[in-house]
C-alpha positions as CSV (number, residue, x, y, z in Angstrom):
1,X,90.5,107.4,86.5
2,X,91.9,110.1,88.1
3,X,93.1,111.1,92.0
4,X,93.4,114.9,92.6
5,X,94.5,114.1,96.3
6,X,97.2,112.2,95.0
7,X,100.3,114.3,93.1
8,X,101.9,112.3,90.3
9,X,104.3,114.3,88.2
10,X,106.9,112.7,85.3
11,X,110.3,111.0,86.3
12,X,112.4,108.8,86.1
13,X,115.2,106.3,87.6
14,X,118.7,107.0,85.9
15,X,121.0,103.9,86.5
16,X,125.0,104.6,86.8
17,X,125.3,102.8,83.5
18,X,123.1,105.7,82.2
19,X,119.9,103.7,81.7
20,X,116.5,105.2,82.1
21,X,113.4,103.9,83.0
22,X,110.4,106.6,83.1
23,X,107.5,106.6,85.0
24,X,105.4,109.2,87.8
25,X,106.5,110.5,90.6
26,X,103.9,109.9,93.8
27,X,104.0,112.9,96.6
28,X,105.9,115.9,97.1
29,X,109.3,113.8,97.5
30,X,110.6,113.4,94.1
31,X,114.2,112.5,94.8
32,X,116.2,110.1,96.3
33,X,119.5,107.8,95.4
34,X,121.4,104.6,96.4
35,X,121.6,100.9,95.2
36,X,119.0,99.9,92.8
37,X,117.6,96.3,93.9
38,X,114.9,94.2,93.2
39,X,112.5,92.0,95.6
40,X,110.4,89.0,94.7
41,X,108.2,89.4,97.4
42,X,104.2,89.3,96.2
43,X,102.9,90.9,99.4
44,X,104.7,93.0,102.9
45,X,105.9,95.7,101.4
46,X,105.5,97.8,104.8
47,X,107.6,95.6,105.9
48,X,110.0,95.7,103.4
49,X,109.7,99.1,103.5
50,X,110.1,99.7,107.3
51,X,113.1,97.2,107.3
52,X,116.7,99.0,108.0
53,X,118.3,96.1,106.2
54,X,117.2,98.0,103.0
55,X,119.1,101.5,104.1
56,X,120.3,103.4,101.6
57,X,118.6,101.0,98.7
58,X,115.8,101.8,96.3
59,X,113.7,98.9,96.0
60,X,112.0,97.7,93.0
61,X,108.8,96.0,93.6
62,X,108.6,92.9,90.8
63,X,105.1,92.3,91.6
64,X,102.5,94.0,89.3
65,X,100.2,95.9,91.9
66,X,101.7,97.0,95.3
67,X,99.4,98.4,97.4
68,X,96.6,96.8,97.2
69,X,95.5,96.2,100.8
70,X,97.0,99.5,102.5
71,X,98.6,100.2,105.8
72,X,98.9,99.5,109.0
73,X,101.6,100.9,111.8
74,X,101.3,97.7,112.9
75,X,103.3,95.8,110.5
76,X,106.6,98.8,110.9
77,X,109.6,97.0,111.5
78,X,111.2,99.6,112.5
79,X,110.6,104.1,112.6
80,X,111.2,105.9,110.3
81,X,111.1,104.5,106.8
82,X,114.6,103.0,105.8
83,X,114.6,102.7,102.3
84,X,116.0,105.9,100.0
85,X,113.2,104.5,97.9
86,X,110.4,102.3,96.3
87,X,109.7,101.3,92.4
88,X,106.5,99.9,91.2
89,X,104.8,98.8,88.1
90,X,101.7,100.2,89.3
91,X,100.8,101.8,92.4
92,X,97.5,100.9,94.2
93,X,96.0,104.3,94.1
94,X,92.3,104.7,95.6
95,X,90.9,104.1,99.1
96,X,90.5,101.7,101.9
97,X,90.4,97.8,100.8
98,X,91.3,96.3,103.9
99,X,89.4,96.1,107.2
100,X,92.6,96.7,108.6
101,X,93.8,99.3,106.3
102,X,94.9,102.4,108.2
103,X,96.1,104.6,105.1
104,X,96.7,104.2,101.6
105,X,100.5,103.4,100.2
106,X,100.7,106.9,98.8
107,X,99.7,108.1,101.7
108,X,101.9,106.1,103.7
109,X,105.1,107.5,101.5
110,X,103.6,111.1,102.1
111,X,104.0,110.4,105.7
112,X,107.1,109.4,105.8
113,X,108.7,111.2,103.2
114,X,109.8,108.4,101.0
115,X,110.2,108.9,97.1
116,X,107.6,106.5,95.3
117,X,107.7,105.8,91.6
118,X,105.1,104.5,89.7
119,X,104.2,103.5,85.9
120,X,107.6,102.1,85.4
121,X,108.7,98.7,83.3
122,X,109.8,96.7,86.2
123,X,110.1,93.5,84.4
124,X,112.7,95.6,82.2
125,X,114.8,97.0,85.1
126,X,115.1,93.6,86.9
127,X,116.1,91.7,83.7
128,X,118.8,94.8,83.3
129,X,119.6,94.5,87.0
130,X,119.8,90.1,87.0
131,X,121.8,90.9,83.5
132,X,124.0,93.7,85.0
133,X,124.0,93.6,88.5
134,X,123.3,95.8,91.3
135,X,123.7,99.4,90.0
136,X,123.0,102.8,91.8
137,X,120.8,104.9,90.8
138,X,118.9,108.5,91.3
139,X,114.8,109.4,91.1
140,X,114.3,112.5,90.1
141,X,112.1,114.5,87.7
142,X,111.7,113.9,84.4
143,X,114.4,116.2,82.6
144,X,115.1,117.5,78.8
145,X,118.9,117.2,80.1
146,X,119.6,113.7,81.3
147,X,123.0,113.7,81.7
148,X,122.9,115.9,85.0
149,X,120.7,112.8,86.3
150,X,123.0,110.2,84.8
151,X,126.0,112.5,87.0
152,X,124.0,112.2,90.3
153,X,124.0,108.1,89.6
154,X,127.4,107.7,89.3
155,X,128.1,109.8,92.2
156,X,126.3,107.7,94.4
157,X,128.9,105.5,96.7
158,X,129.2,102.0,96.2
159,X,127.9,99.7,99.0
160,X,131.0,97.7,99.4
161,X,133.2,99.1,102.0
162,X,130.3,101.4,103.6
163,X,129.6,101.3,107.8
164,X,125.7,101.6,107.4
165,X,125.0,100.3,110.5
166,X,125.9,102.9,112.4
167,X,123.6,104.8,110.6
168,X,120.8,102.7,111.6
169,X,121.8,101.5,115.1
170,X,119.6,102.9,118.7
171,X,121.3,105.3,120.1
172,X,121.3,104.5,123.7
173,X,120.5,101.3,124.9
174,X,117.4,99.5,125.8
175,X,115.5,96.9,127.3
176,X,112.8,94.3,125.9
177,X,111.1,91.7,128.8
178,X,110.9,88.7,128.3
179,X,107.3,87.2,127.3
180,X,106.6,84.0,129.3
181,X,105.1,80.8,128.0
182,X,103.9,77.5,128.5
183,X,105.7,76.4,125.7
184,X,109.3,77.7,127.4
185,X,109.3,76.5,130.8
186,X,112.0,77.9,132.7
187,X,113.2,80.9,134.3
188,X,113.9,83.9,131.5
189,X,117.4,84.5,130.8
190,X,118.9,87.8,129.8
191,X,120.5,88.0,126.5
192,X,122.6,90.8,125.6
193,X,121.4,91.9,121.5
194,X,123.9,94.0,119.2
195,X,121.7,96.3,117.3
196,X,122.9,97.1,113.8
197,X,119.3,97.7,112.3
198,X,117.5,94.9,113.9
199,X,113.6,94.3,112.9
200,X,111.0,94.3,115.5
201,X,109.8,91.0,114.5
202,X,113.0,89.4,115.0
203,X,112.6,91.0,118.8
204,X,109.3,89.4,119.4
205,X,111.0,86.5,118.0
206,X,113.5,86.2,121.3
207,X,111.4,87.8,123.8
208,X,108.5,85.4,123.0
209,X,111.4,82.6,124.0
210,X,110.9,84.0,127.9
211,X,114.0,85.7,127.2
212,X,114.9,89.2,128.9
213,X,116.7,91.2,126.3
214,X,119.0,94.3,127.0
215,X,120.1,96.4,123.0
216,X,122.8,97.7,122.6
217,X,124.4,100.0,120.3
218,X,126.5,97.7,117.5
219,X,129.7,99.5,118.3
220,X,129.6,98.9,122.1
221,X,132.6,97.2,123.5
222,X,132.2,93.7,124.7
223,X,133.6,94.9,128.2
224,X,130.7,97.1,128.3
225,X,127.7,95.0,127.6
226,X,129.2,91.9,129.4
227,X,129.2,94.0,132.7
228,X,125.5,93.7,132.2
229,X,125.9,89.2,132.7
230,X,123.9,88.4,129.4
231,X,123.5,84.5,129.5
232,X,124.1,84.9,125.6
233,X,124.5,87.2,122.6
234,X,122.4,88.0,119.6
235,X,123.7,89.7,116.3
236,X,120.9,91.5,114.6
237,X,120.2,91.9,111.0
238,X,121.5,95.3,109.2
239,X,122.4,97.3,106.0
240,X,125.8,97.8,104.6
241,X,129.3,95.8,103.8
242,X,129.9,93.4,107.0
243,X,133.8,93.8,106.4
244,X,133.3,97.5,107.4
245,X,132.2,96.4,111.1
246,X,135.4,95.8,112.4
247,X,134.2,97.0,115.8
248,X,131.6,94.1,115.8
249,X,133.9,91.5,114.4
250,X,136.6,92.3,117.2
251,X,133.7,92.5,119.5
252,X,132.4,88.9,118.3
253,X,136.1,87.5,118.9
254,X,136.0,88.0,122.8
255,X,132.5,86.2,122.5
256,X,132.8,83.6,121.3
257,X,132.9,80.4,123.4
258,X,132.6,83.1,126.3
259,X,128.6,82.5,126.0
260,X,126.2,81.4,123.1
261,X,125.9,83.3,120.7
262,X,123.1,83.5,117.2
263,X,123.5,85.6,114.7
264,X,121.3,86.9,111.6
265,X,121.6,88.1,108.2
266,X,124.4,90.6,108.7
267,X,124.6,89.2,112.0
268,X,125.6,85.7,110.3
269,X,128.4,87.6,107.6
270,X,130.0,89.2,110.8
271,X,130.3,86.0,113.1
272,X,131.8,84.6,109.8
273,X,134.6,87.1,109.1
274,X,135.0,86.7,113.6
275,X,135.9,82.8,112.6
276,X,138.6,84.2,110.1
277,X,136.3,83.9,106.9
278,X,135.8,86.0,104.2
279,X,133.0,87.7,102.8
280,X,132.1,89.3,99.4
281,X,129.1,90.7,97.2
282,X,127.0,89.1,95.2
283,X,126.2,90.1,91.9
284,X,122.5,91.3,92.8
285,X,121.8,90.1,96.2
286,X,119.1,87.9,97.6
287,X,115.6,89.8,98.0
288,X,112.8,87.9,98.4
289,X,110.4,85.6,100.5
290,X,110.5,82.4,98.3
291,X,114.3,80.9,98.6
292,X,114.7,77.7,99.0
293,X,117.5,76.5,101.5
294,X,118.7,73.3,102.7
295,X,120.1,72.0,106.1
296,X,123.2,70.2,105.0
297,X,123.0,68.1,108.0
298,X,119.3,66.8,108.0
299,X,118.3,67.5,104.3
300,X,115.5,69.5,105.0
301,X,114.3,72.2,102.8
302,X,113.3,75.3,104.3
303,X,111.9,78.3,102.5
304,X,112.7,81.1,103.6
305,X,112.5,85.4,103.8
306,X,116.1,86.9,102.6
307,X,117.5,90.4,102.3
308,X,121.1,90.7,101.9
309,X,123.8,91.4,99.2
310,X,126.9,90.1,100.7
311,X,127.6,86.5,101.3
312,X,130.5,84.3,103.4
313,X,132.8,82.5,101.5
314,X,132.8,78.8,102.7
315,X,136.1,77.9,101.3
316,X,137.8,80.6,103.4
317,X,136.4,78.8,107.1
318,X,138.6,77.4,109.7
319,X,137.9,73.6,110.0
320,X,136.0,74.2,113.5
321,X,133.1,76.4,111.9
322,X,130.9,74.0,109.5
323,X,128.8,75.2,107.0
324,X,124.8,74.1,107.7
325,X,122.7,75.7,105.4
326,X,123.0,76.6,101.7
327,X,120.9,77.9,99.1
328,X,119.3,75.8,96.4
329,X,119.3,78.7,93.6
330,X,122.9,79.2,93.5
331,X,124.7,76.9,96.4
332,X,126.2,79.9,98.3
333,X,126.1,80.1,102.2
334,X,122.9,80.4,104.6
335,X,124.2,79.1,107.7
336,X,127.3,78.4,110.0
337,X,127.6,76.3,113.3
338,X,130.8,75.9,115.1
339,X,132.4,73.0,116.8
340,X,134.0,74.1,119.3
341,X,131.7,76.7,121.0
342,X,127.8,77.2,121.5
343,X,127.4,79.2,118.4
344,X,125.7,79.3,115.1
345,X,124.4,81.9,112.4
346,X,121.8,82.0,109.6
347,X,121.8,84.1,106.2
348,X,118.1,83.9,105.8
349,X,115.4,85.5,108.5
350,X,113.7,82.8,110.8
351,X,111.5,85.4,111.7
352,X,109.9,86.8,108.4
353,X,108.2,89.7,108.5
354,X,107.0,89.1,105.7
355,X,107.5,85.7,104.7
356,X,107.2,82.0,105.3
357,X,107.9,80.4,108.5
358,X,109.8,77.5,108.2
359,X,112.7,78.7,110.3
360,X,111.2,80.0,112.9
361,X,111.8,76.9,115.2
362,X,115.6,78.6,115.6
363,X,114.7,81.0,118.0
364,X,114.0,78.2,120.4
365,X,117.1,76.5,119.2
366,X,118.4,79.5,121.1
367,X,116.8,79.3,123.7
368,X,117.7,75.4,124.1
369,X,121.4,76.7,123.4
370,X,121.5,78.3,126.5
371,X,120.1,76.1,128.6
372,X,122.1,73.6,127.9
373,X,125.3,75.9,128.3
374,X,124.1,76.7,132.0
375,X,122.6,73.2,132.5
């Protein structure tokens, strides 16, 4: 079967170790580099797409058909595309197959300029990257001289050490209202919400709480956004090395105990290196909406949506920051909750997008949080 509306020309992802895995290039964008990962997520791939989280990263779709149900805008987590760009092992190609569906896949990279590559062995590449690790990479055409290809992948910066929130962050900042519900009675409460490439879903995820929210630019002083009397703060989600942020760690410092604060994803990694923790990366991150994590202190098993390749190390935490939540595939850290002070962090996303929603009872825990603090 063939798709004349739909250009697919030969190429190819060269890893920095030199390894090649061919396949077709789908629209006029047939290039694009940065950190080769893999996600184990069976549907949401807008969202994955749309996510910032995934700046700067080229994911590689594990499932065998993406696509399948189309677009909608939705489902966008965030404008415009984030990721550098998307593998697959085959690429829904034809029309509409959703009553939903607002454009094809293809169509939806087309739009948004995103380098798509299709036709490729992705069972092979995430064996190579689970074997390997994390590698960069660069998609580009199919050449008879591979080694220029194998020169852009090893040129490509390494994530650890890189700022890429800043690259992702508003600009100016904004304001959310508060959505008001039964469920949260009360007056709303304005929370004050560090942006370093937060998801929409994790947005609706506070406001819904009746809570007022005012985002900020991640690298705005505390002084700044405290003029503004936020009952509490929220650290969002983001790409990038968390040890970088040194503006948001100091910021996170002169918080803490000041007001409530919850943190998520990157937003967890810098409240941790705030306590005087470490963090480092892991060998090929966590990507995926199927991880199982427990909560040390009840026992309960959540699963749960991830996206992040660095990770807190628990042995470097000060006695008065406990560790809450860890993962059941390889024990390392998914949640911090001090003693000392209203304030406590999660690796995983509560809010999904896609994913389950086991978690999602933590944006009330928030909300609780401050209550209590002003009771």
């Amino acid at each position: 079967m063939s798709f004349p509306h739909i250009s697919l020309t030969p190429a190819a992802l060269t890893l920095d170790d030199g390894t090649m895995f061919e396949g077709m290039s789908v629209g006029p964008v047939t290039e694009a580099e940065g950190e080769v990962i893999f996600i184990t997520a069976m549907s949401g791939y807008q969202e994955v797409l749309t996510d910032p989280s995934y700046h700067r990263q080229i994911v590689v779709f594990t499932t065998a058909h993406v696509g399948n149900y189309g677009t909608n805008p939705s489902v966008d987590q965030a404008e415009p595309t984030q990721a550098a760009g998307a593998i697959f092992h085959e690429l829904w190609l034809p029309g509409v197959t959703h009553w939903l569906d607002r454009a094809t896949l293809p169509a939806y990279l087309e739009r948004y300029q995103l380098a798509g590559l299709t036709g490729v062995d992705t069972r092979a590449l995430t064996l190579h990257i689970r074997e390997k690790g994390a590698r960069n990479g660069y998609i580009g055409p199919l050449s008879p001289d591979p080694e220029t290809a194998r020169a852009r992948a090893r040129s490509v910066a390494p994530m650890t050490g890189r700022d890429l929130a800043m690259e992702v962050t508003c600009r100016t900042p904004y304001r959310k209202p508060a959505v008001p519900s039964i469920a949260v009675p009360g007056p709303s409460m304005r929370v004050a919400v560090l942006d370093f490439g937060i998801k929409k879903a994790i947005l609706d995820g506070l406001s819904t709480q009746n809570l007022e929210l005012t985002v900020w630019p991640g690298d705005t002083p505390p002084e700044r956004f405290l003029e503004d009397k936020p009952a509490g703060l929220f650290l969002a989600n983001g790409p990038g090395d968390p040890a970088a942020c040194s503006y948001a760690v100091d910021a996170v410092k002169k918080c803490l105990g000041r007001l409530p604060v919850f943190g998520i994803c990157l937003g967890h990694q810098i409240m941790g290196l705030a306590a005087g923790g470490r963090t480092y990366k892991l060998p090929f991150g966590h990507h995926g909406l199927n991880h199982p994590v427990k909560d040390s202190r009840t026992g309960r098993i959540w699963l749960t949506s991830q996206n992040h390749g660095f990770c807190v190390d628990p042995d470097s935490l000060p006695p008065n920051v406990c560790a809450s939540h860890f993962n059941l595939n390889d024990d390392t850290l998914e949640g911090l909750e001090w003693t000392d002070a209203p304030a406590f962090s999660v690796q995983f996303h509560p809010e999904a997008s896609p994913g389950p929603h086991d978690a999602q009872g933590l944006f009330s825990r928030f909300r609780r949080m401050l209550e209590d603090f002003y009771a």
